[in-house]
C-alpha positions in Angstrom: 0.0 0.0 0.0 0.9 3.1 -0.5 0.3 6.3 1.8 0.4 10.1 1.0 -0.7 12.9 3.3 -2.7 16.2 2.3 -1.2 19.5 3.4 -2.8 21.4 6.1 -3.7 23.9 3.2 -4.8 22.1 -0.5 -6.8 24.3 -2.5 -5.2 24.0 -6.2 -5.0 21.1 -8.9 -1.0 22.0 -9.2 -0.6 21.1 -5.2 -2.6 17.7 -6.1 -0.3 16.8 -8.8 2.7 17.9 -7.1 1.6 15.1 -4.6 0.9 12.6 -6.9 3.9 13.0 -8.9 5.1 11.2 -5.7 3.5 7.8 -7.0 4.8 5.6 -9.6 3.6 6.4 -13.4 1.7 3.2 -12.3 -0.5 1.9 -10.1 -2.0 -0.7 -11.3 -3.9 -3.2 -8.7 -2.3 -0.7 -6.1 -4.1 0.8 -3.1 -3.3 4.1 -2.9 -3.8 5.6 1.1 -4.3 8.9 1.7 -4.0 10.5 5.3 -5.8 14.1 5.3 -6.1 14.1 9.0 -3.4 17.5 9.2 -5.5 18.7 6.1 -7.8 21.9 7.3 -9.0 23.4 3.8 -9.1 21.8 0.5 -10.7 22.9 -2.6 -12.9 21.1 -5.1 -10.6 21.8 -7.7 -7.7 19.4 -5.2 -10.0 16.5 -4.6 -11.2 16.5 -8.3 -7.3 16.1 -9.8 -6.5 14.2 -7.0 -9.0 11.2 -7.9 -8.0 11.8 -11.8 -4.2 11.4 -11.0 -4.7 8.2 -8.4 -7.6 6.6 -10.4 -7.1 7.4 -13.9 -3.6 8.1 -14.7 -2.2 6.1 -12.5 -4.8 3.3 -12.6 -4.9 2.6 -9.1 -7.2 -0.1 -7.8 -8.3 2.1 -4.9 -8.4 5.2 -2.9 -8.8 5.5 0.6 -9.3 8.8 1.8 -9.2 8.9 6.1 -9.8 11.8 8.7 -11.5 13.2 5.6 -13.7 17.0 6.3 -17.1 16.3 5.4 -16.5 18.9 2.8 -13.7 17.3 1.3 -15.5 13.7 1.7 -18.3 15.4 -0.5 -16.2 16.8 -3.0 -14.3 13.5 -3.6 -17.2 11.7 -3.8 -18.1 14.0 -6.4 -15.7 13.6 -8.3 -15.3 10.1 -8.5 -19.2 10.1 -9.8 -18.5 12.2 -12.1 -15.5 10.2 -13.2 -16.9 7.0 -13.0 -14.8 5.5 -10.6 -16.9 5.7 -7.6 -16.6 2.0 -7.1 -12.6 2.3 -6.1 -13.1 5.3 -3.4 -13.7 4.5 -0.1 -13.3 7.9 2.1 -13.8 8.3 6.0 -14.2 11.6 7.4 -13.2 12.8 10.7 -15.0 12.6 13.9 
């Protein structure tokens, strides 16, 4: 598995690519953790190229988002609908 952590601040796509250029080119039957639990403010923008760079580009079999906002929960959520990957995020939000 591997694990990445959010910034306290993430509010642009560059700052989610900058993380994911992190990862190898691919992931392919990879689970991809994510640790957002120092994260206070993320944009929608973040959480939309950060699902596009783990689970399309990379081609990771999963995402899992914990100590999620429920903002940033929502807006990952979103954008995993959206990109029709929905069925490889799993996100928990913070207490």
């Amino acid at each position: 598995m591997t694990t990445i952590n959010i910034p306290r601040l993430a509010g642009t796509r560059q700052r989610a690519e900058t993380l994911a250029s992190q990862l190898p080119a691919s992931l392919a039957g990879a689970i991809v953790s994510v640790d957002a639990s120092s994260m206070e403010a993320a944009s929608q923008s973040f959480a939309d190229e950060l699902c596009k760079q783990v689970l399309e580009v990379r081609g990771a079999a999963r995402l899992v988002v914990s100590c999620a906002t429920p903002r940033l929960a929502r807006y990952l959520n979103q954008s995993a609908r959206i990109r029709e990957v929905a069925d490889r995020i799993v996100v928990d939000v913070r207490p």
